[in-house]
N, C-alpha and C positions, 0 to 999 in steps of 0.2 A: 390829707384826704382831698380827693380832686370829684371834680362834677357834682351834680345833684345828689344830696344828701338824703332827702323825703320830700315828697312833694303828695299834697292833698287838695283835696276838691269838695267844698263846703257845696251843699244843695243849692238852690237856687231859695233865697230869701233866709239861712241862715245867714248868723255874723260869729264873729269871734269875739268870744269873753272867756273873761280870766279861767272858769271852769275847762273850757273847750281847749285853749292854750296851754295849760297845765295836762291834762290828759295827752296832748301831742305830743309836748318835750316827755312823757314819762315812757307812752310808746315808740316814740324814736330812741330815746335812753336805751330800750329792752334791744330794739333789734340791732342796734350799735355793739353792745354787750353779745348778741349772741355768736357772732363767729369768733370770740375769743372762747367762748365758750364749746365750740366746736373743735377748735384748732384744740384744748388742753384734753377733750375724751380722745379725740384722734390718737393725742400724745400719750395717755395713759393706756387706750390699747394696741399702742405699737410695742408699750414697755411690758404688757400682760404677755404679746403675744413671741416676745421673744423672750421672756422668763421661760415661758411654758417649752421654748424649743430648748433653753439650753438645758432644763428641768431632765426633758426626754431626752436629747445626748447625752447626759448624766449618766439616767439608766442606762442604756444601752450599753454605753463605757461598761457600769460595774457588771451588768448582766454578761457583757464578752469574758470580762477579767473572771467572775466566777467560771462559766462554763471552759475558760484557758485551764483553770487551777483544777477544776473538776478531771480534766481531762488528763492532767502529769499528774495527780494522785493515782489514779486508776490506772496508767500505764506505767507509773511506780509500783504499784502491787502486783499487776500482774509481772512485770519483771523480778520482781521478790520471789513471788510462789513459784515460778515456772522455772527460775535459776536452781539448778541444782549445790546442793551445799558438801556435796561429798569433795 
């Protein structure tokens, strides 16, 4: 980690004691932590949202294959009925 990490500005006539110091390292703590914590929902809805594409390719896939098989059933039958058997 390079440059300035936190920097604060106490009022004019406070000072720093252990309570005030403690409070700093806990909210520097948090926002050090939060873009890891950004980067891993980022991660998690890239993973959701390419579950959900290949989910719908899926479909699609079996939905084509049905309405293929739909389709040579039904131009099986009518070549059955319409073939004469004499």
């Amino acid at each position: 980690m390079e440059g300035v990490v936190h920097m604060e500005f106490l009022e004019q006539g406070q000072t720093v004691n252990s309570e005030r110091y403690i409070s700093t390292l806990r909210a520097l703590k948090l926002r050090l932590r939060c873009p890891a914590v950004v980067v891993v929902a980022v991660v998690v809805v890239i993973i959701v949202v390419v579950m959900v594409i290949i989910i719908i390719i899926v479909v699609v896939v079996v939905v084509v294959v049905v309405v293929v098989v739909v389709v040579v059933v039904v131009v099986v039958v009518v070549v059955i009925v319409t073939t004469d058997v004499d």
